[in-house]
C-alpha positions in Angstrom: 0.0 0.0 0.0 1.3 3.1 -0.8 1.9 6.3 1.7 -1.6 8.2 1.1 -3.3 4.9 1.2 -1.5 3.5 4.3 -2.7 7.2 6.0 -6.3 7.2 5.1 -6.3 3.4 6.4 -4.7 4.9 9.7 -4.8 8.8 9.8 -3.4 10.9 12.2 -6.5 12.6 13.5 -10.3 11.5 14.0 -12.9 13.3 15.8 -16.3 12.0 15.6 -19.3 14.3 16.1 -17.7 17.4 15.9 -20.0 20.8 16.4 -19.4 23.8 14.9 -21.5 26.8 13.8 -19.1 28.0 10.8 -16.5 26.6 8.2 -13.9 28.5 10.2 -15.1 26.6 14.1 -14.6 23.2 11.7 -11.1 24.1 10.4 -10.1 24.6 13.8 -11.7 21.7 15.7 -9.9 19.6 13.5 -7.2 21.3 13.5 -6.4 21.4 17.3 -6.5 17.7 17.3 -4.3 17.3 14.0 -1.8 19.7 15.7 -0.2 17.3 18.1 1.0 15.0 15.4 4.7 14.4 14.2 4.3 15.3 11.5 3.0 18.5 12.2 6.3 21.1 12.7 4.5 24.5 12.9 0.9 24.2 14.5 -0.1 28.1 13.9 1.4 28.2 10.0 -0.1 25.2 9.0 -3.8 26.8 10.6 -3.0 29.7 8.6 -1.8 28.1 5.3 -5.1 26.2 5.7 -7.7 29.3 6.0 -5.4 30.7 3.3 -6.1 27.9 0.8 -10.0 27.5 2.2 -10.3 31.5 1.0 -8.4 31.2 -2.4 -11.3 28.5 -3.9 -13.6 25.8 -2.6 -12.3 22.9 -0.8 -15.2 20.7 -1.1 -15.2 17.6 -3.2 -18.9 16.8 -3.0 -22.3 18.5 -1.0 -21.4 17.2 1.9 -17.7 16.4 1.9 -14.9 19.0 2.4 -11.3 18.6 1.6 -9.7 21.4 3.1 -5.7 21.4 2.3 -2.4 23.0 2.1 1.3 22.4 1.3 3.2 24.2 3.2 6.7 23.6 5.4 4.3 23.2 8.6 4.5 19.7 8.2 7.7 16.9 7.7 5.1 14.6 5.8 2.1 13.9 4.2 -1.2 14.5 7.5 -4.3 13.7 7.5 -7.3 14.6 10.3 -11.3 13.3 9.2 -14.1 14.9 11.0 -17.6 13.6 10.8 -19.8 16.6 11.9 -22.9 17.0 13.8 -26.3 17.4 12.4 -27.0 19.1 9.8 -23.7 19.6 9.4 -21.6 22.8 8.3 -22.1 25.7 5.7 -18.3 26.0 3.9 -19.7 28.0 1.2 -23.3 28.9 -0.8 -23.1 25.6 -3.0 -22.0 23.7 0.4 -24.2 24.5 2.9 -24.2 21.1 4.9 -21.0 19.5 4.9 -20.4 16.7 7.1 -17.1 14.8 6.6 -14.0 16.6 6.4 -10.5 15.4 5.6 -8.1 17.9 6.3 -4.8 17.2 4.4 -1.0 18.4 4.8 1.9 17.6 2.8 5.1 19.5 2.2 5.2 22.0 -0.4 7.8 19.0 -2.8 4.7 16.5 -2.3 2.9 17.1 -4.8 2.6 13.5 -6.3 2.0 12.3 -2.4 -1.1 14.7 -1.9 -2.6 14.3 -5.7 -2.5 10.4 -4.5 -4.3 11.3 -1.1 -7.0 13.4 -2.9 -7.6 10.4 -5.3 -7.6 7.6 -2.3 -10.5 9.9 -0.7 -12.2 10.4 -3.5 -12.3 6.7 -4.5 -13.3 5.9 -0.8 -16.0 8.4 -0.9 -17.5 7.1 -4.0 -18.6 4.3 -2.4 -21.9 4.4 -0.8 -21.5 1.7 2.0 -18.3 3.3 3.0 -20.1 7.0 3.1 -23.0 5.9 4.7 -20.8 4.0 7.3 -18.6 7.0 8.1 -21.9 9.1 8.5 -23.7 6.3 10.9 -20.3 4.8 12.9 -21.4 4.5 16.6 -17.5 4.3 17.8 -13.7 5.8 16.2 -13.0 2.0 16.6 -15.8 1.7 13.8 -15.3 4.9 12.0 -11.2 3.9 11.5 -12.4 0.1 10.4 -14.1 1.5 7.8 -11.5 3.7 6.7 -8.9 0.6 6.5 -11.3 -1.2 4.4 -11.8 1.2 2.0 -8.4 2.2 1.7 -7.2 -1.4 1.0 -9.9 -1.9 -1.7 
């Protein structure tokens, strides 16, 4: 398995049920428990580099899916955090009122190839509907991560 696979089967962050009132209250909740990984050298530049991206175009990859991402030399390697939301979920922009997953992604500004890989692994895991519904409905992170190795193996 390659590295953006192995991370979406095992990422560095989950945070299940995760209120927030804006696009900017989600960014940071998963933010503050990404922060503490390894992998992640400068906390408040790779916040920034995030809003940064998040205000230069959309970040979502479906209605209720955001991708918000940077490269940036706030993190040693390729990170990944994935928030389920709370009901009804999240406006990030007019077309995306309701979003309800989030994978936030960080790789260093060389990885390019490493985060096109990590976009396409979440985008193939999203595009199936057991998996999507599963991530939505998990009762435990236990759960929520076993479906996550699944459908990154697959």
């Amino acid at each position: 398995m390659d590295q953006p696979a192995q991370l979406l089967a095992q990422p560095d962050a989950v945070v299940l049920d995760l209120t927030a009132n804006s696009r900017e209250a989600a960014l940071g909740g998963l933010h503050a428990a990404l922060a503490g990984s390894p992998g992640v050298v400068d906390a408040a530049a790779f916040l920034h580099a995030l809003r940064e991206r998040a205000m230069l175009a959309p970040v979502c990859i479906a209605p209720d899916v955001a991708l918000p991402h940077a490269r940036t030399d706030a993190v040693s390697r390729l990170v990944l955090g994935v928030a389920r939301l709370t009901a009804p979920g999240v406006g990030f922009d007019a077309e995306h009122p309701a979003v309800r997953l989030m994978f936030m992604v960080g790789t260093p500004k060389p990885a390019v190839e490493d985060y096109l890989q990590a976009v396409a692994a979440i985008t193939r895991l999203l595009k199936r509907d057991a998996v999507r519904t599963g991530l939505l409905t998990a009762t435990t992170e236990a759960e929520f991560r076993a479906l996550l190795a699944r459908g990154a193996k697959r």
